[in-house]
N, C-alpha and C positions, 0 to 999 in steps of 0.2 A: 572469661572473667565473671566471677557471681556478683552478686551487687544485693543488697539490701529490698529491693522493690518490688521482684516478684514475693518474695516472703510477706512484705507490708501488702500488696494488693492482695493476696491471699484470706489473711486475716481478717481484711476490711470486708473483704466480698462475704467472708461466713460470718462474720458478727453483723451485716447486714442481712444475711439468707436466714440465720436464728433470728433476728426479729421480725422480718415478713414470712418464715413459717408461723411463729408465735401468733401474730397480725392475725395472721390467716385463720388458724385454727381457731381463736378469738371471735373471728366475725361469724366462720361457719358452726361455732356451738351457738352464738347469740344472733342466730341470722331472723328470728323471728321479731324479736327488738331492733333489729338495725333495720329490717324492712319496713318499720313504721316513719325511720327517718330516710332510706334511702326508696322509696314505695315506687319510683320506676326502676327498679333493678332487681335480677332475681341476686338476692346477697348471697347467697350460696356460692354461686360464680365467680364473685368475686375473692370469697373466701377462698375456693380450692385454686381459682388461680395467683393467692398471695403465696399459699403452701407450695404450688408447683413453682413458681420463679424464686420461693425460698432455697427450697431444694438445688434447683439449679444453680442458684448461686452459693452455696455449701458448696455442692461439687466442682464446682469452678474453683472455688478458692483453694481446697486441698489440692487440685491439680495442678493450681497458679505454686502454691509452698512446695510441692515437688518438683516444678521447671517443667512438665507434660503437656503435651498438646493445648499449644497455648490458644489455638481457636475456642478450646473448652474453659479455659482461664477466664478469654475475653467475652466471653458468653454470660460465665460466671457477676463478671463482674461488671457487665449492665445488666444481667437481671438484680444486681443490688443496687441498681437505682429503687427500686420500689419496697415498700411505701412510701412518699416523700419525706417525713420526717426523718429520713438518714440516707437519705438522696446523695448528699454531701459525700459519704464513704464510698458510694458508688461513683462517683465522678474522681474521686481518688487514686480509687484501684484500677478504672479503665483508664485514667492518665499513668500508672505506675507499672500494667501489664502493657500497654500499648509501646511505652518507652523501653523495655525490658526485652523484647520480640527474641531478640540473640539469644539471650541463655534460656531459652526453652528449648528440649532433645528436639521436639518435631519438627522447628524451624531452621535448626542450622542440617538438618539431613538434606541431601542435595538430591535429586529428581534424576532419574538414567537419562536425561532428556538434554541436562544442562552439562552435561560431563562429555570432556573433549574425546575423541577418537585418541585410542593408544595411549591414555594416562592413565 
């Protein structure tokens, strides 16, 4: 049965991942200005690590809207926890993939391990 939820956690994870790559890319052009407010941190790091957990949650969410390896969904969609100001989408979508677990291909595939003798 499909249901509505992987599609929404999808969408929430990459309109979260576009705005922490945006974030990111923001801090690491302006890292020489944000290092005057944030001066124990190297901002750069922080920058490229907004772009990498953007990215990841982009690809998590297309993979959440496909029903695909849903470990890469749920990935997805705590790295849209960050930045906090849309923290909110991410606690959305990893409530919407987590509830959702069944309709992804990778989860209902059954293991040679779990499968009786002679069926």
């Amino acid at each position: 049965m499909r249901t509505w939820k992987p599609t929404v956690a999808g969408i929430l994870s990459i309109i979260a991942g576009v705005f922490s790559f945006l974030v990111g890319l923001g801090v690491t052009i302006r890292a020489e200005r944000a290092a005057r407010i944030l001066f124990h941190w190297r901002v750069e790091t922080i920058g490229i690590l907004a772009i990498v957990l953007g990215i990841i949650a982009i690809v998590g969410g297309i993979f959440g809207i496909r029903r695909q390896i849903w470990g890469l969904a749920l990935a997805g969609a705590i790295c849209a926890l960050f930045p906090p100001h849309v923290s909110v989408l991410g606690i959305l979508a990893i409530i919407f993939v987590a509830l959702s677990k069944d309709e992804f291909s990778s989860s209902t595939a059954k293991s040679p391990l779990s499968q009786q003798p002679g069926s």
